[in-house]
Z-matrix of the N, CA and C atoms (Angstrom, degrees):
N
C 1 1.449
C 2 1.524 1 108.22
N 3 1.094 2 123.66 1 135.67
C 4 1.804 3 130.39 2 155.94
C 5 1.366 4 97.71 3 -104.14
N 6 1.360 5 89.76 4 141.33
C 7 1.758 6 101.71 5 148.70
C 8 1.499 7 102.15 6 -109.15
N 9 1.166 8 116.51 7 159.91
C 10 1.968 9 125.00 8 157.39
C 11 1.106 10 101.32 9 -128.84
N 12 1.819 11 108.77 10 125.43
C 13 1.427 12 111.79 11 167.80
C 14 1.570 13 108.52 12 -84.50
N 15 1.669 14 127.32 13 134.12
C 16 1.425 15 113.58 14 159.61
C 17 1.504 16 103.76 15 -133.18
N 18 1.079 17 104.62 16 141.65
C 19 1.845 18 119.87 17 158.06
C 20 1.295 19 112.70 18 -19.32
N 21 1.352 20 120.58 19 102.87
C 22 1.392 21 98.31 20 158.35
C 23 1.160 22 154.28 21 -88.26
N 24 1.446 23 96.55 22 16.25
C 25 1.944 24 114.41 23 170.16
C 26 1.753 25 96.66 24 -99.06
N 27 1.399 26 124.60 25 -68.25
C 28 1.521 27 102.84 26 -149.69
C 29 1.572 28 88.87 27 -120.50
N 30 1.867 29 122.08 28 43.21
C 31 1.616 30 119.02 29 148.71
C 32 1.560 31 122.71 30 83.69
N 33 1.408 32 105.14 31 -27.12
C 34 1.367 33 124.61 32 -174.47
C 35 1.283 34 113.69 33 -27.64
N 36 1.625 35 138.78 34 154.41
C 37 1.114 36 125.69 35 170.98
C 38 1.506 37 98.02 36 -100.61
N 39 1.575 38 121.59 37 120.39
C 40 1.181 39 126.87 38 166.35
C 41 1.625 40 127.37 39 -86.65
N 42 1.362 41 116.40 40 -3.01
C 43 1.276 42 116.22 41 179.97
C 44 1.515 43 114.52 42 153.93
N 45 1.083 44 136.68 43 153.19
C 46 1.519 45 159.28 44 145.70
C 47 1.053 46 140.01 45 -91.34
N 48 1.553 47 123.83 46 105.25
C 49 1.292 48 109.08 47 177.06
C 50 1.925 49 100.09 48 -125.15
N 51 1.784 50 87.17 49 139.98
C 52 1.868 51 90.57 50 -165.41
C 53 1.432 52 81.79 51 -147.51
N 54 1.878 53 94.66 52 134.49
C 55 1.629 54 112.36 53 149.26
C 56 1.679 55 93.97 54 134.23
N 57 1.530 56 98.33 55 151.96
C 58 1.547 57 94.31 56 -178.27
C 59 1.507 58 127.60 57 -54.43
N 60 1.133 59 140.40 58 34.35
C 61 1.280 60 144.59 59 -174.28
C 62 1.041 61 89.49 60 -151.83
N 63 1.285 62 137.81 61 79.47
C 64 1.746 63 164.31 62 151.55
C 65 1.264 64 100.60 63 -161.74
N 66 1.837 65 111.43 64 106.18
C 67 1.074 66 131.86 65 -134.48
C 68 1.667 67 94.02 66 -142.10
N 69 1.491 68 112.83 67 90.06
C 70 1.627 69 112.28 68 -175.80
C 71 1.985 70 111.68 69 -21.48
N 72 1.722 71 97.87 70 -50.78
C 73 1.534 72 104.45 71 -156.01
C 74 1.683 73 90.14 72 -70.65
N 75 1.442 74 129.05 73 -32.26
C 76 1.331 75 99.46 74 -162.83
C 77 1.841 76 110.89 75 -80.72
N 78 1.479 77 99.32 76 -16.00
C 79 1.646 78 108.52 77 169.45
C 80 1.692 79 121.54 78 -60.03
N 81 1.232 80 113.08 79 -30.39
C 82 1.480 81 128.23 80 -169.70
C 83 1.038 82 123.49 81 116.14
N 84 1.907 83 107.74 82 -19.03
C 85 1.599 84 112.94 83 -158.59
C 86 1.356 85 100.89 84 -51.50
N 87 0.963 86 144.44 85 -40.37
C 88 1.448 87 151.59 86 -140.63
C 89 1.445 88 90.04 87 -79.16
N 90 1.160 89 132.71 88 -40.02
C 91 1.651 90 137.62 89 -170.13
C 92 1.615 91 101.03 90 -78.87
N 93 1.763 92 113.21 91 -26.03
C 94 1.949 93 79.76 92 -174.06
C 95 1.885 94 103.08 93 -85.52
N 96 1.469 95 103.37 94 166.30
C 97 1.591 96 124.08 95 141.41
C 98 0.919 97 130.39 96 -23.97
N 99 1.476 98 114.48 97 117.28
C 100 1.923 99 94.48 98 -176.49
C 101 1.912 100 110.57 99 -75.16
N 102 1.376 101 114.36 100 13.42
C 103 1.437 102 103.58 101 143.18
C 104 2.102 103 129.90 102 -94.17
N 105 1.000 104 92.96 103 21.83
C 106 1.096 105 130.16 104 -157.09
C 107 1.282 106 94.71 105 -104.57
N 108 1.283 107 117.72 106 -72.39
C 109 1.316 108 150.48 107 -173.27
C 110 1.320 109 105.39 108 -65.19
N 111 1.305 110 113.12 109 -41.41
C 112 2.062 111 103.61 110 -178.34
C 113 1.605 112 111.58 111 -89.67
N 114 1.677 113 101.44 112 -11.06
C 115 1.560 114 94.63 113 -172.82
C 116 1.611 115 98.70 114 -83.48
N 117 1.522 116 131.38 115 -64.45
C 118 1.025 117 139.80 116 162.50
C 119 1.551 118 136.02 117 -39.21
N 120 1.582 119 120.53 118 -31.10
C 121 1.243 120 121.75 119 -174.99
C 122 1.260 121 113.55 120 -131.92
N 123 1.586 122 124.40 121 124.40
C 124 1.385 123 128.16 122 177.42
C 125 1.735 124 112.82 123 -136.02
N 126 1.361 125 107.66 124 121.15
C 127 1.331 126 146.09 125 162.19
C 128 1.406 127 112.66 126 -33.85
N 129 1.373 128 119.59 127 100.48
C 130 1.623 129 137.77 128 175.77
C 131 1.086 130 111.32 129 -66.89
N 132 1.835 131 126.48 130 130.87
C 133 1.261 132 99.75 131 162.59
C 134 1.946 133 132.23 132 -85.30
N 135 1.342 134 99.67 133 21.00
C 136 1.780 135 118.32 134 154.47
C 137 1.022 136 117.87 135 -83.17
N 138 1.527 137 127.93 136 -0.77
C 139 1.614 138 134.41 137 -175.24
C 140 1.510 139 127.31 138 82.88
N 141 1.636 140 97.48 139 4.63
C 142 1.680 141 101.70 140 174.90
C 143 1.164 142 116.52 141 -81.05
N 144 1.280 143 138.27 142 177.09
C 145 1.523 144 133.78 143 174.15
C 146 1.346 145 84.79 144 -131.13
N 147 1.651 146 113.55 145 155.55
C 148 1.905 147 115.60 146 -168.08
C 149 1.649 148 72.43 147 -137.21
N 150 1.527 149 109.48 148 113.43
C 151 1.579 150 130.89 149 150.62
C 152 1.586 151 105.60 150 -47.25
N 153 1.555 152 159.68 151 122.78
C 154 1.083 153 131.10 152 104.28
C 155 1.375 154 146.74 153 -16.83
N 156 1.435 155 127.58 154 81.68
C 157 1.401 156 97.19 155 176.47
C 158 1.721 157 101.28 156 -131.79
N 159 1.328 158 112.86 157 -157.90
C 160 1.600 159 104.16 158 -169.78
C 161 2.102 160 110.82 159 -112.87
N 162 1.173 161 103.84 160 118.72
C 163 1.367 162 109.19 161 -173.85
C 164 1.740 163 122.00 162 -56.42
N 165 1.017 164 108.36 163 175.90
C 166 1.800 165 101.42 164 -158.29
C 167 1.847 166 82.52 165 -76.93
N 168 1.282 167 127.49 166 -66.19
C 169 1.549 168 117.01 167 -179.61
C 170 1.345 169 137.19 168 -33.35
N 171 1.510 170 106.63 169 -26.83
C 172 1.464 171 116.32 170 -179.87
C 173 1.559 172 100.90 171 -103.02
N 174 1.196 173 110.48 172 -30.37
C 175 1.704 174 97.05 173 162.06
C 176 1.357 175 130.65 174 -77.91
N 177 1.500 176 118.99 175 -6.07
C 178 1.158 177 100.50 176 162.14
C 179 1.783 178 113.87 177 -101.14
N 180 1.184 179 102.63 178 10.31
C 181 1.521 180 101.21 179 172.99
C 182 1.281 181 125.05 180 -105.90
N 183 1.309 182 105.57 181 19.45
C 184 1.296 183 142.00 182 166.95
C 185 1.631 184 120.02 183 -110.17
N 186 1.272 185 117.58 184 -2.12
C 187 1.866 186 141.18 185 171.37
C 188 1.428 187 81.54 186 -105.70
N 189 1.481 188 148.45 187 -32.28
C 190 1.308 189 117.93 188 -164.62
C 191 1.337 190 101.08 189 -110.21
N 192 1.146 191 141.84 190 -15.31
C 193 1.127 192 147.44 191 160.09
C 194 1.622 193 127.69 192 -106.64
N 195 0.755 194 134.78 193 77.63
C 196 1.616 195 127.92 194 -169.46
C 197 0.936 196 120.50 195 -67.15
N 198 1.594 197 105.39 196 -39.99
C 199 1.630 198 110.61 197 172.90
C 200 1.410 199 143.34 198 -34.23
N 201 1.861 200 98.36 199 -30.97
C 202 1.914 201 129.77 200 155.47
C 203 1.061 202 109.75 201 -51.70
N 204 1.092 203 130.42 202 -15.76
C 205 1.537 204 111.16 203 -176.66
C 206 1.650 205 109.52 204 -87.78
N 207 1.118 206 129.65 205 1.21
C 208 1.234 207 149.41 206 175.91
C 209 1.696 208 113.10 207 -80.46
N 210 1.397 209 100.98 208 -27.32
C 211 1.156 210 119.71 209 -167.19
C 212 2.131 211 110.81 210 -93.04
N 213 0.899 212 108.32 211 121.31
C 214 1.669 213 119.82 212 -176.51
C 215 1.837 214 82.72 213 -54.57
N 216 0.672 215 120.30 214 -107.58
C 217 1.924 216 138.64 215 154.14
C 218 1.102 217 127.71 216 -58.90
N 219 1.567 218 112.55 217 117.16
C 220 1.604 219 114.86 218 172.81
C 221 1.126 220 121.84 219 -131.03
N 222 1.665 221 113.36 220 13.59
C 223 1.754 222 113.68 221 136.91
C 224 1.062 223 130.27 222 -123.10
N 225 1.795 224 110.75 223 125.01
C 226 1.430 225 135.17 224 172.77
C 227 0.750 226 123.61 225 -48.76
């Protein structure tokens, strides 16, 4: 199994984790919602799954602006 973490505002590749010892339950996946699950996680057709989550740049531009978080997308 791989997972790929990417940004989900501006795409970034945040990380890789590949090989049988990437283990949904020890990640948490097993703990979200499967609405949870469709907002955050989508199914490759190479067999990876790409985590959504938010990169260290867009999270801190989100400490300087808060108001973005209101925002679906806040780069054009």
């Amino acid at each position: 199994m791989t997972l790929v973490y990417q940004c989900r505002h501006c795409s970034q590749l945040i990380g890789r984790l590949e090989g049988e010892m990437v283990k949904p339950s020890l990640l948490g996946i097993d703990q979200l919602t499967k609405r949870e699950k469709r907002e955050m996680m989508e199914y490759n057709s190479n067999g990876e799954w790409t985590i959504f989550a938010i990169c260290d740049c867009c999270e801190e531009t989100f400490m300087h602006h808060p108001h973005y978080h209101e925002l679906d997308y806040f780069i054009q």
